[in-house]
RODO-2510 file (C-alpha; in nm, 4 decimals, decimal comma):
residues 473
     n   res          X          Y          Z
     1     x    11,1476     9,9584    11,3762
     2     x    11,0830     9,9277    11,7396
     3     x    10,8625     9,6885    11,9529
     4     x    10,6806    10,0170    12,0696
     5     x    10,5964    10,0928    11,6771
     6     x    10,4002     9,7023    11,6143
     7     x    10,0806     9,7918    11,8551
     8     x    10,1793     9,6526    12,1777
     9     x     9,9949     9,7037    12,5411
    10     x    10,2537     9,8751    12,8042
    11     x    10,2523     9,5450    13,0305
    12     x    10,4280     9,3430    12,7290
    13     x    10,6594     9,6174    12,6108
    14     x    10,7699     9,6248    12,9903
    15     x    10,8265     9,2651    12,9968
    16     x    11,0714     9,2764    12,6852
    17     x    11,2270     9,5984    12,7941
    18     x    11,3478     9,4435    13,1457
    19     x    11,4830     9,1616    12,9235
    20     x    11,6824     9,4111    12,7680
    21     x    11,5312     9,3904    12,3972
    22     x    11,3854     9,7098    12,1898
    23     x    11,4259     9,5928    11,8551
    24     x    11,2114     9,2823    11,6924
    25     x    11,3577     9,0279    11,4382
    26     x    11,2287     9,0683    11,1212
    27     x    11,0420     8,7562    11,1744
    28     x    10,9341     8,9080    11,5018
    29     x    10,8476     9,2438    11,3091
    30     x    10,6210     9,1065    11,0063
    31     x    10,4538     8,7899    11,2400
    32     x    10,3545     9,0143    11,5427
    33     x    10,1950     9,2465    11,3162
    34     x     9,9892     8,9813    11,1720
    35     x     9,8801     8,7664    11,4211
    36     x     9,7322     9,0762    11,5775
    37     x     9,4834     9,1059    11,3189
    38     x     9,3612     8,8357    11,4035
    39     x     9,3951     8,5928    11,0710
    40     x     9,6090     8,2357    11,0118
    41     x     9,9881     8,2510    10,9685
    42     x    10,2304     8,0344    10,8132
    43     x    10,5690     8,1814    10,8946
    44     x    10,8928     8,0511    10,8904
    45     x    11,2709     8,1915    10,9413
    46     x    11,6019     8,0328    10,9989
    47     x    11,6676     7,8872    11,3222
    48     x    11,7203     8,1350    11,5661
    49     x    11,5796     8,4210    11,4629
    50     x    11,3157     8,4582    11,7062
    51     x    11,0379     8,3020    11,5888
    52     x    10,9137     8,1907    11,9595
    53     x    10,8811     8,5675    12,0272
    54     x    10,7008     8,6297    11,7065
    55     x    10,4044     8,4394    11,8485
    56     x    10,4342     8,4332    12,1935
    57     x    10,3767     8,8453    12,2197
    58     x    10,0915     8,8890    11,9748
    59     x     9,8883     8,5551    12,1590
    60     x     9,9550     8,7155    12,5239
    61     x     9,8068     9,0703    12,3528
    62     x     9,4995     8,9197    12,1907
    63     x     9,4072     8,7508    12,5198
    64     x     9,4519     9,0354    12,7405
    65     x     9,2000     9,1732    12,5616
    66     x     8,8923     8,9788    12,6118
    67     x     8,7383     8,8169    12,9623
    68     x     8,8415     8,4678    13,0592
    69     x     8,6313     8,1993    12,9692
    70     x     8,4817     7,9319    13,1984
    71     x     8,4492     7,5845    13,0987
    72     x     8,1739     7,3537    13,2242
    73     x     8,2695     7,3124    13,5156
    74     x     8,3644     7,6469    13,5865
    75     x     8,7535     7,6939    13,5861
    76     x     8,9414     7,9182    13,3690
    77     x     8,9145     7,7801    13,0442
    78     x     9,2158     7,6905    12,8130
    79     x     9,1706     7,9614    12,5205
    80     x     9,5582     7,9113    12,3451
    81     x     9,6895     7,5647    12,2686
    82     x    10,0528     7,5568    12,1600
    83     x    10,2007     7,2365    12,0411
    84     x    10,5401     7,1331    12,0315
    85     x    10,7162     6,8309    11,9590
    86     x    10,9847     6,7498    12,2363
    87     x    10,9444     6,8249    12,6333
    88     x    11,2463     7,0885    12,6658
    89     x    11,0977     7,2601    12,3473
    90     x    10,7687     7,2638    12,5569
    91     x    10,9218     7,3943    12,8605
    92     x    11,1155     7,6377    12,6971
    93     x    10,8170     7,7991    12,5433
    94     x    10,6175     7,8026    12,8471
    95     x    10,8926     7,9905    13,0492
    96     x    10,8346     8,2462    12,6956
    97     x    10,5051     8,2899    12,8167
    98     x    10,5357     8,3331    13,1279
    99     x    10,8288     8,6236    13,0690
   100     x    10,6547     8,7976    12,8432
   101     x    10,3275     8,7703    13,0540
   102     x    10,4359     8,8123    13,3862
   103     x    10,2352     9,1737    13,3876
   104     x     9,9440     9,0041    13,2880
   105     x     9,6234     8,8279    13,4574
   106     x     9,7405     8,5079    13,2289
   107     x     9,7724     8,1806    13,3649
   108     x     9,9831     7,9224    13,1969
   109     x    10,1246     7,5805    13,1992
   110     x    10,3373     7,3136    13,0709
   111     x    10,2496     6,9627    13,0151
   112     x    10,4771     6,7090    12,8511
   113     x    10,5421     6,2651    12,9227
   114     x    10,7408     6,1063    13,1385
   115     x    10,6069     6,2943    13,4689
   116     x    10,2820     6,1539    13,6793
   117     x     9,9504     6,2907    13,5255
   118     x     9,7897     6,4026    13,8804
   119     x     9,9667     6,6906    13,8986
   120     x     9,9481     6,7980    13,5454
   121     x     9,5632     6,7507    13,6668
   122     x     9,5391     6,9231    13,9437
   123     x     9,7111     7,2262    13,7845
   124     x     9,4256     7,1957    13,5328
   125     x     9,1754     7,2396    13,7937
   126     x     9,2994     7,5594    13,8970
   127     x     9,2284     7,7214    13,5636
   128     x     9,4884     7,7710    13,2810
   129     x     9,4832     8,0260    12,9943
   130     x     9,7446     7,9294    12,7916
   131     x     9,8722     7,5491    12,7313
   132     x    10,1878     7,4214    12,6226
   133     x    10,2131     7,0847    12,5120
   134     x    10,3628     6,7911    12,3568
   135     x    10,1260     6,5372    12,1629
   136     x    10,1172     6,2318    12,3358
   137     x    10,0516     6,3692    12,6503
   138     x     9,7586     6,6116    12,5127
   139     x     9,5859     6,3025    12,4206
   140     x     9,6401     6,0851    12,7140
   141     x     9,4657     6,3543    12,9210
   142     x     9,1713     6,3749    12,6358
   143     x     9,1353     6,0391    12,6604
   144     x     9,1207     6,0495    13,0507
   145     x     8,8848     6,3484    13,0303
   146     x     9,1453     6,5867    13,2272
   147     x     9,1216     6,8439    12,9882
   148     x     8,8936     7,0923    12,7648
   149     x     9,0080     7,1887    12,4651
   150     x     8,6842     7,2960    12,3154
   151     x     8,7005     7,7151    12,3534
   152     x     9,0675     7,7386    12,2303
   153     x     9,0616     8,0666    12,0049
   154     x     9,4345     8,0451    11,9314
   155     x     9,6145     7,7392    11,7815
   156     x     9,9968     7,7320    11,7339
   157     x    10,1850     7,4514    11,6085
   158     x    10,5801     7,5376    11,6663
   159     x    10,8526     7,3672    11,4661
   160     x    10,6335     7,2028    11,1930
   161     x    10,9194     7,0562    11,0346
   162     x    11,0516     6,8440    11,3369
   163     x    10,6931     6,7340    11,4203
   164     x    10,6355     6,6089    11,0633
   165     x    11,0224     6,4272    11,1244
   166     x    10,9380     6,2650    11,3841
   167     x    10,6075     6,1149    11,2577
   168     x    10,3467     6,3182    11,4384
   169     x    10,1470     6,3722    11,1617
   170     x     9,9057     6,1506    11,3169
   171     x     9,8699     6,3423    11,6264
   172     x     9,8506     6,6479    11,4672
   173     x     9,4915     6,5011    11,2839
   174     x     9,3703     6,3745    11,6047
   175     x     9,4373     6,7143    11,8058
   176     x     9,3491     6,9327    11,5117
   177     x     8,9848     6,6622    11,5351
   178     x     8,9359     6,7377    11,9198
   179     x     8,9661     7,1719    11,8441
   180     x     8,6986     7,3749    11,7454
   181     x     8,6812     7,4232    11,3852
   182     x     8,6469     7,8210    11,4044
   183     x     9,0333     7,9738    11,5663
   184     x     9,2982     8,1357    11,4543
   185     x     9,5656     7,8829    11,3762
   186     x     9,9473     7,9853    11,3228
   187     x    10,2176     7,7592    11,1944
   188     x    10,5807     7,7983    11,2167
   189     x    10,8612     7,6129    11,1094
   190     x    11,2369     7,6366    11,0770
   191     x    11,2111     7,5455    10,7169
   192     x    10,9314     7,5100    10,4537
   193     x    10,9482     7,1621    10,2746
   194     x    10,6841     7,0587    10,0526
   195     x    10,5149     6,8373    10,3096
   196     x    10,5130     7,1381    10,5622
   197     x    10,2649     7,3686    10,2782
   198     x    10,0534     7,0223    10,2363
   199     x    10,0193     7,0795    10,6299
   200     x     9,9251     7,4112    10,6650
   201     x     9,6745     7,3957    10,3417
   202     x     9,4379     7,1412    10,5463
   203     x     9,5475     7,3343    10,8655
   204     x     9,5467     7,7067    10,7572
   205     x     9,2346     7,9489    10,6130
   206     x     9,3503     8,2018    10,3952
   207     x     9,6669     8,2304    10,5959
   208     x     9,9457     8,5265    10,5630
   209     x    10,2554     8,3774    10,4577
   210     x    10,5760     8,4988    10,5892
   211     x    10,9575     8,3834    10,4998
   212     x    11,2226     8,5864    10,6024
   213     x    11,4927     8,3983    10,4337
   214     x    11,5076     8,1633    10,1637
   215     x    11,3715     7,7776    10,2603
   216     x    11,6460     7,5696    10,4487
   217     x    11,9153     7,8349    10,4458
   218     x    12,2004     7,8770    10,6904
   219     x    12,2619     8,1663    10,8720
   220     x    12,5511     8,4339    10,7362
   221     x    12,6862     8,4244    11,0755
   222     x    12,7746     8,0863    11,0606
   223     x    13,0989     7,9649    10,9393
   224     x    13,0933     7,6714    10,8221
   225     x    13,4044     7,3908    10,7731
   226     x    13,4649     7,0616    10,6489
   227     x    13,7614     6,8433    10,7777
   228     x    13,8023     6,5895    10,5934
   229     x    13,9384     6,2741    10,8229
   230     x    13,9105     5,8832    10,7805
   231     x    13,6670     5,6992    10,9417
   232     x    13,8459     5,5906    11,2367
   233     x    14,0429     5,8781    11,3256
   234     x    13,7437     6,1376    11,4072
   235     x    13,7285     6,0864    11,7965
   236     x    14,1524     6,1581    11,8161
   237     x    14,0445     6,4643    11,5701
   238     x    13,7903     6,6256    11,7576
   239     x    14,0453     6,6153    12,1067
   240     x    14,3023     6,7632    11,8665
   241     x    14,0470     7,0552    11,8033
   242     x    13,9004     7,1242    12,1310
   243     x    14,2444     7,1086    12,2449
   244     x    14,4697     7,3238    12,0133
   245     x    14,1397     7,5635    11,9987
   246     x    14,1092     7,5985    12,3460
   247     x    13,7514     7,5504    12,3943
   248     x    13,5377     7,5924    12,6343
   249     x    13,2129     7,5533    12,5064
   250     x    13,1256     7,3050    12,2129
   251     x    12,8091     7,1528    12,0885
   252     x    12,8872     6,8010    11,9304
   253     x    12,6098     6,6464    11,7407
   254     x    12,6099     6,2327    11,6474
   255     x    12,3554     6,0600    11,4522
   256     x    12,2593     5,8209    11,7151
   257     x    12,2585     5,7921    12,1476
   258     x    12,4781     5,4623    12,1401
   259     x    12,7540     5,6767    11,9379
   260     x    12,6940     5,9847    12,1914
   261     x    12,7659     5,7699    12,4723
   262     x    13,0916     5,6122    12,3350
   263     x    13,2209     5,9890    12,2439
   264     x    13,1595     6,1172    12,5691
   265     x    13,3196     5,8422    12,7359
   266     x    13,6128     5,9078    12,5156
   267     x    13,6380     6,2407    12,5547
   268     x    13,5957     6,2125    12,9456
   269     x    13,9399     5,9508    12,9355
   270     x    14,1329     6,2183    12,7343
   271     x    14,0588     6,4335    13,0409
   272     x    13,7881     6,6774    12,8499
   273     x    13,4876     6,7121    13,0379
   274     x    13,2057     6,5800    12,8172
   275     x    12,8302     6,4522    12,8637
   276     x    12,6430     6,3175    12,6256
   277     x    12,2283     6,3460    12,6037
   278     x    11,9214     6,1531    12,4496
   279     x    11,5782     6,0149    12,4911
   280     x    11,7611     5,7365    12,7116
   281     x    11,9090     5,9465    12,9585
   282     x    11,6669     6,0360    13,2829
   283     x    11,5524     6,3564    13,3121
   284     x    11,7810     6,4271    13,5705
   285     x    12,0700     6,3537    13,3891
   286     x    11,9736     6,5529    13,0940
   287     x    11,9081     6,8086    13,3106
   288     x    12,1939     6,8365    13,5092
   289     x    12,4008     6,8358    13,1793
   290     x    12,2143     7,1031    13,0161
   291     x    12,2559     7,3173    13,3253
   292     x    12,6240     7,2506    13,3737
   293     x    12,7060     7,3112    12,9612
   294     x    12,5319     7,6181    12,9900
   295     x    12,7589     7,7269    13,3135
   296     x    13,0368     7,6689    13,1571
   297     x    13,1112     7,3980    13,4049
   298     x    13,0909     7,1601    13,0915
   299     x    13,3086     7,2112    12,8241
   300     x    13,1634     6,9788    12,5725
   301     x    12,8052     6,8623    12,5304
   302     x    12,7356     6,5420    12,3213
   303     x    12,3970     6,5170    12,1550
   304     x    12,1587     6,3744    11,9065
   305     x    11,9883     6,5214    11,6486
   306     x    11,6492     6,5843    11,8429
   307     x    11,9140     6,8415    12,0510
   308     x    11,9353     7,0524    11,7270
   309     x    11,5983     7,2521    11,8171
   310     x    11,6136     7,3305    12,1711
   311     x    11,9917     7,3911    12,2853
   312     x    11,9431     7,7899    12,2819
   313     x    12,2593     7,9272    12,4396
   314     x    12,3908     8,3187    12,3920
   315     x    12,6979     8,3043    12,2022
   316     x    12,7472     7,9111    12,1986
   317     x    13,0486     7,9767    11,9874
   318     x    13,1597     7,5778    11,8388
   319     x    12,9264     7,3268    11,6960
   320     x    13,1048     7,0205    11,5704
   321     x    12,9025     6,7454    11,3284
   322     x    13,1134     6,4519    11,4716
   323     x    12,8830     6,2641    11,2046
   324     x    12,6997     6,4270    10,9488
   325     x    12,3306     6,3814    10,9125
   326     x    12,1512     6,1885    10,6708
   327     x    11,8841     6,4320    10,6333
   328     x    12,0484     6,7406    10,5415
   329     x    11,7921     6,9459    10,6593
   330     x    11,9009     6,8404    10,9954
   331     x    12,2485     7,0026    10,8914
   332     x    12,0638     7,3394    10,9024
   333     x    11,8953     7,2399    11,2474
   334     x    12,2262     7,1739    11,4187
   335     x    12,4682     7,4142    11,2959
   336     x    12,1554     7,6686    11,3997
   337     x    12,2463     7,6888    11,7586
   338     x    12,5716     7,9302    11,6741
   339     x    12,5361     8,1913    11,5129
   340     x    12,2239     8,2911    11,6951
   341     x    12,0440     8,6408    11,7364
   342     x    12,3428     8,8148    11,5314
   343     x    12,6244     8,7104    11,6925
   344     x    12,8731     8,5078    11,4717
   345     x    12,9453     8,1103    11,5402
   346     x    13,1642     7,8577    11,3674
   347     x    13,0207     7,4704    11,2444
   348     x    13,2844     7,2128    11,1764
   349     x    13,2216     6,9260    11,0632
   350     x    13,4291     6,5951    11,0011
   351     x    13,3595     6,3785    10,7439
   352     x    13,4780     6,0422    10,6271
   353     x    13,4625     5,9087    10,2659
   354     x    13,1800     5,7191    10,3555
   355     x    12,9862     6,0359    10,4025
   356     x    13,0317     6,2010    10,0720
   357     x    12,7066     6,1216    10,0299
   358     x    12,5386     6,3511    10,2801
   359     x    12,7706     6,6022    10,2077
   360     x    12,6596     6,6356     9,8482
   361     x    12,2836     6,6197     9,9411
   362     x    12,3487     6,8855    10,2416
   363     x    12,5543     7,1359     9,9407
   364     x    12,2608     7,0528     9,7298
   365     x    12,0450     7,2234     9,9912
   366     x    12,2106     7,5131    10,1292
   367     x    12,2998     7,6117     9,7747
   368     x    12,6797     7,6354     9,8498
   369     x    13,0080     7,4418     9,8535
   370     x    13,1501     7,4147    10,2189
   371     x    13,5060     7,4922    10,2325
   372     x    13,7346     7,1828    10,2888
   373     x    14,0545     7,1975    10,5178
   374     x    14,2516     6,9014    10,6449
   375     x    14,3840     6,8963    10,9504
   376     x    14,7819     6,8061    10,9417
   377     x    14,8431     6,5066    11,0780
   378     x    14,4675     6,4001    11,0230
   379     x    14,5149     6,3161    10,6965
   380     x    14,2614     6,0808    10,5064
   381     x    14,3970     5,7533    10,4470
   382     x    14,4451     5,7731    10,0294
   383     x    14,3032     5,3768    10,0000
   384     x    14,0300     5,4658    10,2217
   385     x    13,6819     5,3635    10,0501
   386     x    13,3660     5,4362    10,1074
   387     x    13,1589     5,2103    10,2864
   388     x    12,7872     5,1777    10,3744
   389     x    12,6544     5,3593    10,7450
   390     x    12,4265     5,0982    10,9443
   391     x    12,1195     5,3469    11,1176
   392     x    11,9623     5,0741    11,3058
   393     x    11,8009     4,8480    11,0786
   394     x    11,8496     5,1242    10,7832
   395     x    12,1524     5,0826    10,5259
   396     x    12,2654     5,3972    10,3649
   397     x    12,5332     5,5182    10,1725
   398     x    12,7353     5,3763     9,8877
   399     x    12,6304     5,0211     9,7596
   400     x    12,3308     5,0708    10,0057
   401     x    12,0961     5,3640     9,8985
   402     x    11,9107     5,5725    10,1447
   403     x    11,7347     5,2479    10,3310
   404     x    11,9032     4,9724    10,1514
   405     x    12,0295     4,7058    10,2965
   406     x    12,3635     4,4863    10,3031
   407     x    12,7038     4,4531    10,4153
   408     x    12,7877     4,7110    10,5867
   409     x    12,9664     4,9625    10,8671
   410     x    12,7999     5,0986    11,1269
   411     x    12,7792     5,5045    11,2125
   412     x    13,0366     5,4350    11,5049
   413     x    13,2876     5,2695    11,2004
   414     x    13,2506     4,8902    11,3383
   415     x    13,2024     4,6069    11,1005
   416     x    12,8268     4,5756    11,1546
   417     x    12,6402     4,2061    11,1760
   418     x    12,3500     4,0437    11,1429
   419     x    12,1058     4,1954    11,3662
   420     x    11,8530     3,9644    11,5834
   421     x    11,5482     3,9130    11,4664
   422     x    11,2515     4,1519    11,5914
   423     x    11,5838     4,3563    11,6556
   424     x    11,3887     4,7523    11,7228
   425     x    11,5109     4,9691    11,4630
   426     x    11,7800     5,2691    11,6048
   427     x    11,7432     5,5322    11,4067
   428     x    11,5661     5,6686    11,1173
   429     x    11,3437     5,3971    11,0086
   430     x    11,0101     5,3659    11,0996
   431     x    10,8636     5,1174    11,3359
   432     x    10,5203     4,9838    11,3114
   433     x    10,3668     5,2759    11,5302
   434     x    10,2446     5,6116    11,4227
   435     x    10,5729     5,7659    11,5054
   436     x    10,9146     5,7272    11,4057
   437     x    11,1842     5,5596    11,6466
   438     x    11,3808     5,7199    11,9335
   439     x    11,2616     6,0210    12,0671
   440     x    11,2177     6,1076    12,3718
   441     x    11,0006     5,8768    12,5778
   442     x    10,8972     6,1620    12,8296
   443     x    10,9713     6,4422    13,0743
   444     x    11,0928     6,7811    13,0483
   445     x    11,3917     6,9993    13,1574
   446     x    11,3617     7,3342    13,2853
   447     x    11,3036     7,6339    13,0597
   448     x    11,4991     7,9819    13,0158
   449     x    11,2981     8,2663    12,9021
   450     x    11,3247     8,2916    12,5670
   451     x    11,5006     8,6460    12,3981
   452     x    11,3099     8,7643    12,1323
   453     x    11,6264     8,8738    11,9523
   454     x    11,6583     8,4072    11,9353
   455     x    11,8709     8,3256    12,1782
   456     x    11,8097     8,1837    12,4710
   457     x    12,0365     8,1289    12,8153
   458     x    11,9795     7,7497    12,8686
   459     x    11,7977     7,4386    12,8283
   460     x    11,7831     7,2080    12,5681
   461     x    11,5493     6,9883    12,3772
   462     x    11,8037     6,6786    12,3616
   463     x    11,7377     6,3620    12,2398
   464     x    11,7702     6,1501    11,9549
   465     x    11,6272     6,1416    11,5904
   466     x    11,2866     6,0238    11,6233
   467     x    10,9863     5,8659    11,8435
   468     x    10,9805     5,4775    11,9784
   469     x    10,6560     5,3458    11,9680
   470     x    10,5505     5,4378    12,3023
   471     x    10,3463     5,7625    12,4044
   472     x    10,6330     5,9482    12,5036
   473     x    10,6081     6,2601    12,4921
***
């Protein structure tokens, strides 16, 4: 099958042709098809199969073919909301748009935290067709009365999963409250959890339902590794592999910003170029890094988990879980950025005993056994026990539970105190807001056109594993 054969106008088969693409996904081939006729979609695929595309091209179509609207007040009405959860995700799928539209009369824009408002305004004013958004900052401008929402046609909520993760559920209601009840809504999602179909049955009417590969699967192109390594020996490890590998290019993922800071400093001593990014890094900074890893300048990029759904770089060849996650659907999420479109990729990971927990629930998921291999010279201490993993104010592991409490280590392998009291949770837990903890508070980095075969040049969504209390985004 061929883009030409799924109903297409000329001025969007252009667009993909000049980015060198003829042949959809099969995401790509089932979705486009489908959103075309005009009904809901849920649709999901494994990360980096194109899914952006698989929207993006069928919304640009069905607009092209009817008249702008005018609100009110007379500007170009908004007719397509699409909703992401982090800024670089946002941008990223705006710069989609406009690739795939640039032959079109279709205006667009981006609007994410972090940034003044008055511009975001006065782009408004202008007339946009098409809006790309994070949550908070949708409904600060509701709130201010910046914005009408109230002839969207299309609704798209992009990467469910990570919304629902990072506590947006509440958002979701209130935007979902501010649309008009009669659209054509389309969910997608890297994976399809139980809480995800809840979702999309008070989201969805009669929707088509589309999975292209089995729920929370890893990519074949992916080869994945376990070293096994004590606890206090993974920083001298991961030298030792970027090293004796001769790498150029590796994605490092650690479960929280204070441990991504003290890797990259380490890193940078043993004289390999490494930057680490999060929610607490400015926007210039995060920028700069994303830009310079996907250069090549940088050899080795340092990130946290919120990283796993917006680092789209052809043929990033090495992604290394420095620390595995506790949510193993995360696993998927990170390891997802190799492997992309096709082209093969290899995930390391190095685990301590103390992690043999999230190894067995992350097995448990992708339905297979990882292959073990220990690194000579890295051996595992033989005495070595495990030990519980401090996330902020969250105790997990053995003697712990997931979200006990007690004696314990934390993630970076420290003995870990008493914390002060009122002390914000990390990591993982949720705070008394809507949201959970640690996201990104706000701002965006520039986005790369996105390939509809998944892959994308640049940019990043980085950032850590969930929201702080704050509006953020």
């Amino acid at each position: 099958m061929k883009f030409t054969d799924l109903g297409l106008a000329e001025p969007i088969l252009r667009a993909v042709r000049e980015q060198g693409y003829d042949t959809p996904t099969p995401i790509q081939a089932q979705a486009i098809p489908a959103v075309l006729k005009g009904g809901d979609l849920m649709a999901g695929a494994q990360t980096g199969t194109g899914k952006t595309a698989g929207f993006t091209l069928p919304m640009l179509q069905r607009l092209s073919q009817s008249k702008p609207l005018r609100d009110a007040r007379g500007r170009i009405a908004i007719r397509a909301l699409i909703l992401t959860p982090t800024r670089e995700l946002a941008a990223q799928v705006e710069e989609s748009v406009r690739t795939y539209g640039k032959h079109l009369p279709l205006a667009s824009m981006v609007m994410f935290g972090g940034v003044g408002m008055q511009p975001q305004v006065e782009r408004l004013r202008k007339g946009v067709d098409i809006l790309v958004a994070t949550p908070g900052r949708l409904l600060d401008h509701h709130q201010q009365g910046t914005l009408d929402l109230s002839q969207v046609q299309i609704f798209v909520l992009d990467e469910a999963d990570r919304m629902l993760d990072m506590g947006f559920i509440h958002d979701i209601k209130r935007v979902l409250a501010i649309l008009p009840a009669k659209k054509q809504s389309l969910l997608f999602s890297a994976t399809f959890s139980d809480e995800i179909k809840d979702l999309a049955d008070r989201l969805l009417n009669q929707p088509a339902l589309i999975e292209v590969a089995r729920r929370n699967a890893a990519a074949d192109t992916i080869a994945q590794k376990i070293h096994p390594v004590g606890r206090d020996r993974k920083k001298e490890l991961l030298a030792h592999l970027i090293r004796q590998g001769d790498w150029h290019q590796v994605l490092v993922f650690t479960r929280m910003k204070h441990g991504a800071n003290r890797l990259a400093e380490y890193l940078n001593k043993e004289g390999i170029g490494a930057m680490a990014i999060h929610g607490n890094k400015s926007q210039s900074a995060r920028t700069k890094a994303l830009a310079d890893f996907k250069s090549g300048a940088l050899p080795v990029l340092v990130a946290t988990d919120i990283a796993a759904r917006g680092i789209d770089i052809d043929q990033l060849p090495h992604v290394v879980n420095f620390e595995l996650p506790n949510v193993p659907e995360d696993y998927v999420h990170r390891i997802g950025r190799t492997g992309r479109a096709g082209a093969t990729g290899e995930a390391i990971s190095l685990a301590c005993v103390d992690e043999e927990i999230f190894l067995r629930d992350i097995e448990k998921l992708i339905k297979r056994a990882i292959p073990r291999e220990v690194v000579p010279g890295f051996e595992p201490p033989p005495g070595e026990k495990a030990e519980p993993i401090v996330l902020g104010r969250m105790t997990i592991g053995v003697g712990a539970g997931r979200g006990g409490r007690g004696p314990a280590r934390s993630a970076s392998g420290r003995p870990s105190g008493p914390r002060p009291a009122g002390h914000a949770p990390s990591s993982g837990a949720r705070s008394g807001s809507t949201r959970a903890p640690n996201a990104p508070r706000a701002g965006s980095g520039p986005g790369q056109a996105h390939r509809p075969g998944g892959g994308h040049h640049g940019s990043g969504r980085p950032g850590s594993g969930g929201r702080s209390g704050g509006r953020g985004s």
